[in-house]
N, C-alpha and C positions, 0 to 999 in steps of 0.2 A: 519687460522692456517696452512699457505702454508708449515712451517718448522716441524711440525711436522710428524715423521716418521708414525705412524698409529692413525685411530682414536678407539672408543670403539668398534666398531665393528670388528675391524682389518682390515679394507680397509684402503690405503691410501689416501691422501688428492686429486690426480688428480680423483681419482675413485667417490670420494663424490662430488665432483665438480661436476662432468658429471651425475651423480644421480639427485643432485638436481637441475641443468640447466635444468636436462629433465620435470623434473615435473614443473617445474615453466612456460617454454614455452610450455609445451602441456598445460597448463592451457592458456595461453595468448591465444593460440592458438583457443584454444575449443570457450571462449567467444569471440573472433575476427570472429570466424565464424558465430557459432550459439545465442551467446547471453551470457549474465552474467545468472548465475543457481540460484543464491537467490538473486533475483534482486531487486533494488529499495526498499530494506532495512532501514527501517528509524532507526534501533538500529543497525544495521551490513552493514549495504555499508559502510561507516568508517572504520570499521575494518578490510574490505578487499583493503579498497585504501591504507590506510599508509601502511601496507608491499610494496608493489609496487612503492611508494613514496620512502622506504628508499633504494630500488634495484637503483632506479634512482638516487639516487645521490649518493650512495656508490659504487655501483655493481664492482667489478674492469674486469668484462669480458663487453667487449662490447659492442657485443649482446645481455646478457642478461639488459644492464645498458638500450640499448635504447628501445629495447624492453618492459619495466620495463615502461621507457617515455611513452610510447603510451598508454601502459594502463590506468596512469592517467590521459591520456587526457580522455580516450573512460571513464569510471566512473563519470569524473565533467562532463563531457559531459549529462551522463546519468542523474545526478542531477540538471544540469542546465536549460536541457530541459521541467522537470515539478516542476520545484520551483515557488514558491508566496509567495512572501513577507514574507520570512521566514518559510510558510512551503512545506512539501515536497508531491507534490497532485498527483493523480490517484493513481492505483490499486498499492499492494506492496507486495512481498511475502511472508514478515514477519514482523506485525508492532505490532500484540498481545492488551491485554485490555488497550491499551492508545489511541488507533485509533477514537477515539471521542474531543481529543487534537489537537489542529492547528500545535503548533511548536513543535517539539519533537524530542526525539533521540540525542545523541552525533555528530551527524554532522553538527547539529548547530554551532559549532563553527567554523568549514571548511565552511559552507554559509558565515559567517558574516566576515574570513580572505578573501573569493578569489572573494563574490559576493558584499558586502559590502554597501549594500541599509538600514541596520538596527543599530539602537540606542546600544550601548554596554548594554550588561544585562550580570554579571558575573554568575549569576544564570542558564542562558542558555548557554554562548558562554563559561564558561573556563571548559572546559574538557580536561583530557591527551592523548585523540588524536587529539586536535589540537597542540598540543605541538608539533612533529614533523615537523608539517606543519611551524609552524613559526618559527623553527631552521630550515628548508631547504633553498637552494639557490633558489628553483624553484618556478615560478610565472608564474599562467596558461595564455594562450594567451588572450587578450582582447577579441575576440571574443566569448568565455565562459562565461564571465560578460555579455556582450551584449543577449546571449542568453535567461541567465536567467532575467534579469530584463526588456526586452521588453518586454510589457503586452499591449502595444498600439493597435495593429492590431490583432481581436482576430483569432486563427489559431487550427488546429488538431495537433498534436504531437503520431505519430502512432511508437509503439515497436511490435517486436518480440523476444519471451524469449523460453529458454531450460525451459521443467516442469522438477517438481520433482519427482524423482526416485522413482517408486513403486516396494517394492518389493514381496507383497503376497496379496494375494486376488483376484486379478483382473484376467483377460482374455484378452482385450487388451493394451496397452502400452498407455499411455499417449500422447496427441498431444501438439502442442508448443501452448506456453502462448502468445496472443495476446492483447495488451494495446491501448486504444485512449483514449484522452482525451484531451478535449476541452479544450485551455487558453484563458479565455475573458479578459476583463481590471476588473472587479469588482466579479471573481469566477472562479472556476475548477472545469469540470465536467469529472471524469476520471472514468474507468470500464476497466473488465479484460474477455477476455476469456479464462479458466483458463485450458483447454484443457483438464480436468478430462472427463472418457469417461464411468464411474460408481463409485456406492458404493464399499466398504468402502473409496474408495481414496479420502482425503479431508485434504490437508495441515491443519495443526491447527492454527496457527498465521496468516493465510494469510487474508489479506483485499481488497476484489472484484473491490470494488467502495464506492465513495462515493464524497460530493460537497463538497468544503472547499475554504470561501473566509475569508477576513480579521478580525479577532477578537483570543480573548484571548481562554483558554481551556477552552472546553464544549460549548461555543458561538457562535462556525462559523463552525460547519459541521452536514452535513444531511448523514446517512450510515442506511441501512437495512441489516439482516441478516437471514437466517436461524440457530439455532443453534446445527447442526449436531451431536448428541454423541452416534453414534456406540460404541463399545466397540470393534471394529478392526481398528478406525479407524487412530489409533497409530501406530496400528504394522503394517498397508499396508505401513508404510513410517520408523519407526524403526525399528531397529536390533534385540530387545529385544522377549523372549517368548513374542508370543498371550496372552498367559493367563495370567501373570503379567505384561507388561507395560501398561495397562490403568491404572491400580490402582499405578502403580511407577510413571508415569508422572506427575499422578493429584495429587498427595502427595504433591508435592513439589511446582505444579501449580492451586490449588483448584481451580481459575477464568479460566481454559480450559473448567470445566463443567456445568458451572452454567446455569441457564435454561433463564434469565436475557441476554445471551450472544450475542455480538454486533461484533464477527470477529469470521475466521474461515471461510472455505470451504464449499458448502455443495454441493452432487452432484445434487442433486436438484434443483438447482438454474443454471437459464439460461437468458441471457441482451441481448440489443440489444442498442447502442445510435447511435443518430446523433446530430453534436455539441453540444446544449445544454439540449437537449431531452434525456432521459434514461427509456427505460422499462425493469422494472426486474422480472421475469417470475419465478411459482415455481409448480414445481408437487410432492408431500410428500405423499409418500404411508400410509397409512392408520395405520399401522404397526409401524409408527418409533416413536423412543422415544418422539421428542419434536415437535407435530404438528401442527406448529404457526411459525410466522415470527416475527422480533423486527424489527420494525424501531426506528432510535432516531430522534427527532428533541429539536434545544436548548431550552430555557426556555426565555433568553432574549430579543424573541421578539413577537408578536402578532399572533396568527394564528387564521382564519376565516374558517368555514365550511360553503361551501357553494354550494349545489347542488353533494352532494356526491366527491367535491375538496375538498382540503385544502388549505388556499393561507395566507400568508404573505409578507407584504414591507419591504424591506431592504434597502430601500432609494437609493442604486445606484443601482438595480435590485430586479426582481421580483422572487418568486417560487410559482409553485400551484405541489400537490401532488393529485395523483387518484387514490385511493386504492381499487383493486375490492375485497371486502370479507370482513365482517363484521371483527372488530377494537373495541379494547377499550382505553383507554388513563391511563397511570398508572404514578406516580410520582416515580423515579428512580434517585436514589442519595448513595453515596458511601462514606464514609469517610477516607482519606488517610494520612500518614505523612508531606505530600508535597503536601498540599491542596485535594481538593476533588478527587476521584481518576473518577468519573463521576456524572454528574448532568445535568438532563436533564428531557425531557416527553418520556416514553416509548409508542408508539403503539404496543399493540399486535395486532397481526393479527392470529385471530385463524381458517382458511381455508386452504384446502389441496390445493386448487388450487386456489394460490391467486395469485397476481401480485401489482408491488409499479410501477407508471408512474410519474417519474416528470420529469418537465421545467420550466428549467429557463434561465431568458430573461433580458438583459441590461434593466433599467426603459428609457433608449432613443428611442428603440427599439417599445417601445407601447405609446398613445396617453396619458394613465395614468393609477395608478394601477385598478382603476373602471374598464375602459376598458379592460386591461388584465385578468380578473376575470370571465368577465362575454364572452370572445372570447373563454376562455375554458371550462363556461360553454355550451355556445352555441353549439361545438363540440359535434360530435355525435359519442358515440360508441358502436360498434354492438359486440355484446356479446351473440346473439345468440345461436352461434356456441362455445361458454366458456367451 
């Protein structure tokens, strides 16, 4: 509205111009340097590419237009590099109680316009943020395609991210969010260091880690958790009174608290991988509400206890889990509008100092699943010093 003489605030239009150019490239800006701040969002990366999508093809400054460009690159970029087959793998810093789902979120339908390896499902793919995308002129470089659908050669995919903003509780400041995670041709093993440096700070939605190869929801992921519920542990990161947003958040999100809970931060929890190896470490003071770990594993397929492992065949790879601290196995099922909302085997792990170890290995990789069974029984671990 270049013609008009003021707007509601009574600045003129060159004046809001230059308002909102600043914020939008000190935004470009910040993540160009340091990293996108709610990153790898399987319900909200979408929502922050299409603004940037329509600056890029509308923007009439053009600066801000191309500027605008690059950012779309730098976000499919960032989706491209940990996609499989539709979904969106490693650590994420807001995916909430679906994070036991393969394909998920509204950006499904921007994978299946720009990457284009998957069967049309109107059920997943039409969402009204892909609607933008395919009224634009722009069409991301081949090389982003390539990115994401090479699964051939399996490779590391390492990120560095901004944490998120604490703003009470703590003593020191948060460190940067560190991402790896291994893409082989038949799974993804992705983990986060999530640079929390104590209690209460523990993103709510955020999801650490976890495996995810090909299959429908509830079928194809392995994820453990602690399930964290300070009652600061909202306000170290919202606005609102300490002493009402717990109770105002869970009002409206009852699945933030549940004792059942399979995502979420905990500062208690500390990883370590290599490729396809992940150990995930916990020390639960004595004191806290919920002191037990969840892992989930699916239901659809065979698991073997064998010499304190866990192992199952998956036909194109192998998994064994090594849980140190007594475990029970609980049947965990949910009913939702839009099918189950989870269905799966709960482990509880009821020890303060427990740890989840697994690996997993291509089935070309080992002579047969027998043999892979019994190479990790035969390992030795010294637990001595536990």
């Amino acid at each position: 509205w270049a013609d008009e003489p003021t707007f509601w605030n009574g600045l003129p239009p060159a004046a809001m111009h230059a308002e909102a150019s600043r914020w939008i490239l000190g935004m470009i800006a910040r993540t160009a340097t340091i990293g996108h701040y709610e990153y790898d969002s399987t319900g909200y990366h979408n929502e922050h590419y299409v603004p940037y999508l329509a600056l890029a093809e509308y923007a009439r400054d053009p600066h801000v237009r191309r500027q605008a460009r690059q950012m779309v690159h730098l976000l499919l970029a960032d989706m491209a590099l940990e996609y499989f087959h539709g979904a969106y793998a490693g650590g994420h810093s807001r995916e909430g109680n679906v994070n036991t789902w393969t394909q998920v979120g509204p950006g499904q339908g921007l994978n299946y316009l720009y990457f284009g390896d998957e069967v049309f499902d109107a059920d997943r793919h039409c969402h009204g943020y892909a609607i933008p995308a395919i009224a634009a002129a722009f069409r991301p470089p081949a090389l982003l395609a390539r990115m994401a659908l090479d699964r051939d050669t399996p490779h590391v995919v390492r990120k560095t991210k901004p944490p998120r903003a604490v703003y009470r509780h703590v003593d020191q400041p948060p460190e940067p969010v560190r991402k790896y995670t291994w893409m082989s041709r038949s799974f993804a093993l992705g983990s986060t260091q999530t640079g929390l440096t104590e209690a209460p700070a523990a993103p709510i939605d955020l999801t650490s880690w976890d495996l995810t190869w090909i299959g429908s929801r509830h079928k194809a992921k392995i994820v453990c958790n602690h399930p964290y519920r300070s009652p600061r542990r909202f306000s170290a990161f919202l606005p609102e009174l300490p002493q009402r947003v717990g109770r105002a958040v869970a009002t409206g999100k009852p699945f933030l608290q549940v004792p059942d809970r399979l995502f979420g931060a905990s500062p208690y929890e500390r990883m370590m991988q290599h490729e396809g190896t992940i150990i995930v470490l916990y020390q639960i003071p004595e004191d806290d509400l919920t002191p037990y770990v969840n892992c989930f594993l699916p239901k659809t397929h065979t698991w073997c206890e064998q010499e304190d492992w866990i192992f199952s065949d998956f036909g194109d790879f192998y998994v064994g889990l090594r849980i140190i601290g007594k475990y029970r196995w609980e049947d965990l099922h949910e009913s939702g509008q839009d099918g189950n909302w989870i269905d799966g085997w709960l482990l509880r792990i009821e020890d303060l100092h427990t740890a989840v170890v697994l690996e997993a290995v291509e089935a070309d990789q080992a002579e047969s699943f027998r043999d892979f069974c019994a190479s990790r029984c035969g390992a030795h671990f010294d637990l001595s010093g536990w």
